[in-house]
N, C-alpha and C positions, 0 to 999 in steps of 0.2 A: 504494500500500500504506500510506502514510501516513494516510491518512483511512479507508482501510476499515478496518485493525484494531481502530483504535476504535470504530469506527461497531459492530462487530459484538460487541465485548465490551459495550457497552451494549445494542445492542439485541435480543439474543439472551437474555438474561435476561428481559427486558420480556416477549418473545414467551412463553416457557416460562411465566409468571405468568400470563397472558392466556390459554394456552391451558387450562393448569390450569384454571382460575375456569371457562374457558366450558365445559370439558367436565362442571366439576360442576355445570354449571346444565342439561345435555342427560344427563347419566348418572347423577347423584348417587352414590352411595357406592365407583363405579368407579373415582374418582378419586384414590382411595386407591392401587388397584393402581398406578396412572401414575405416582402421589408415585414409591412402591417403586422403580419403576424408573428414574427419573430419578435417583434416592439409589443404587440397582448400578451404575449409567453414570459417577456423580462416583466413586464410590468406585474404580474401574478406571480413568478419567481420573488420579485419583490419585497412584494405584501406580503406575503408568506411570512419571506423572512423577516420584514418591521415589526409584523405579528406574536411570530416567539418570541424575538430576542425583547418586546414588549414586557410580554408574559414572563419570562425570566426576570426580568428586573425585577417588574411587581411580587414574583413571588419570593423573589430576595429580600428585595424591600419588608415585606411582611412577617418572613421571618421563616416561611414554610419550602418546602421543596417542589418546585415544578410540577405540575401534573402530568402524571402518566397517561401514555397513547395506551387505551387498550384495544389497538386495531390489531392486524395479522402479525402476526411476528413477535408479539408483546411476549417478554417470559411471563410465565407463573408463580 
């Protein structure tokens, strides 16, 4: 995990540039809508993340521990 985290926060950006560029040279003005979308996907990325680290504070603040996800994957 040490080398892939990085590996993938650089080259994950690259990829999304490269894909853009190619798909405006195969679509032209289409690739506007793909921008759009890539810009609703950061923006939810986002809020996400404003949202816990939100929640972290408050629950520091307060003196308690985070609440637990009991979605898939939660231990028991």
């Amino acid at each position: 995990m040490r080398i892939a985290k990085p590996l993938l926060l650089i080259t994950t950006p690259i990829g999304v540039i490269l894909g853009l560029r190619e798909g405006y040279r195969l679509a032209g003005g289409l690739v506007v809508i793909m921008i759009m979308m890539v810009g609703v996907i950061g923006v939810a990325v986002a809020s996400i993340m404003m949202t816990v680290r939100r929640e972290e504070r408050e629950a520091k603040k307060s003196g308690g521990s985070p609440p637990e996800s009991g979605g898939p994957g939660a231990s028991t």
